[in-house]
Structures are given as structure tokens and as C-alpha cells.
SEVOLO-871299 format. One record per residue (C-alpha): residue number from 1; residue in one letter; z, y, x. Coordinates in steps of 0.5 Angstrom, whole numbers, plus 500, padded with zeros to 3 digits. Example, Ala and Ser with C-alpha at 12.3 -4.5 7.8 and 13.67 -1.06 7.14 Angstrom:
BEGIN
  ropa  lumgu   pz   py   px
     1      a  516  491  525
     2      s  514  498  527
***
This chain:
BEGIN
  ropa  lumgu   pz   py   px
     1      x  223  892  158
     2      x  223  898  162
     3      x  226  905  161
     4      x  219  908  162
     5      x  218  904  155
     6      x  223  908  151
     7      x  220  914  147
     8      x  227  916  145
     9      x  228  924  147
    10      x  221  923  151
    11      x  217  929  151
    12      x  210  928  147
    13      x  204  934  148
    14      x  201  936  143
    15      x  198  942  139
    16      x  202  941  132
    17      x  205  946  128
    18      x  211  943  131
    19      x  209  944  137
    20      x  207  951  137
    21      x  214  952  133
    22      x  219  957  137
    23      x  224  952  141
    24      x  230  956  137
    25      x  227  955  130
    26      x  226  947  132
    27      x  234  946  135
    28      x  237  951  128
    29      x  233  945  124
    30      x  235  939  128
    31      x  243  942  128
    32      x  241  943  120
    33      x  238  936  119
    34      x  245  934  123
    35      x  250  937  119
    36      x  245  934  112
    37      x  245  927  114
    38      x  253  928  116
    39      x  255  931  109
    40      x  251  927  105
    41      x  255  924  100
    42      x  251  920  095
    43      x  247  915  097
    44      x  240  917  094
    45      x  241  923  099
    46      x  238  919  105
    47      x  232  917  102
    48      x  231  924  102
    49      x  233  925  109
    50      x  228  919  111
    51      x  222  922  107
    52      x  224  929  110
    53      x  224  926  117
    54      x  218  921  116
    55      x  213  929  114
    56      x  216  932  121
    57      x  214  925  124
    58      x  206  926  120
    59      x  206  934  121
    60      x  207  933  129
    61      x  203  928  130
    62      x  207  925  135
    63      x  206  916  134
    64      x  211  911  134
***
């Protein structure tokens, strides 16, 4: 597999809301999605997470 292969950190055009979001707006919400998964003590917490991630994933449009 060649590096060109790999998706991760890769930058996907697109027009979604996502996109058009304020680069400031999107790390604050990273760095808050960060410190969830990292204090999250409960096991159904992750599930949670998953599913938060999983709507971004679908609001942006961006495919896997």
C-alpha cells in the first residue's frame, strides 16, 4: 500500500456545513472531542462518542 492510499490527516474539498465552518470553530471542537474521549468513564459513554463522530462523518460528506 502506498502512502498516497492513506486517508488519514488528508485534506477532502468539499462544500458541507463542515467545510464551510470557521477553521477556529472546527479545532475548538476537535480539542472538546479530545478531552470527551479522554474523560469518558463509563463504557456506554463511547458509544455515544462513536455516534457523534459517525454524524460529522455523514454531515461533511466526506466517504471512507
Amino acid at each position: 500500500m502506498a502512502l498516497k492510499d492513506i486517508t488519514l490527516g488528508q485534506y477532502f474539498p468539499g462544500n458541507s456545513f463542515i467545510h464551510r465552518l470557521d477553521p477556529r470553530t472546527k479545532l475548538l471542537f476537535t480539542v472538546l472531542y479530545i478531552v470527551a474521549l479522554f474523560s469518558a468513564k463509563r463504557l456506554p459513554s463511547y458509544p455515544l462518542l462513536m455516534a457523534v463522530l459517525a454524524v460529522c462523518i455523514q454531515i461533511s460528506r466526506v466517504r471512507l
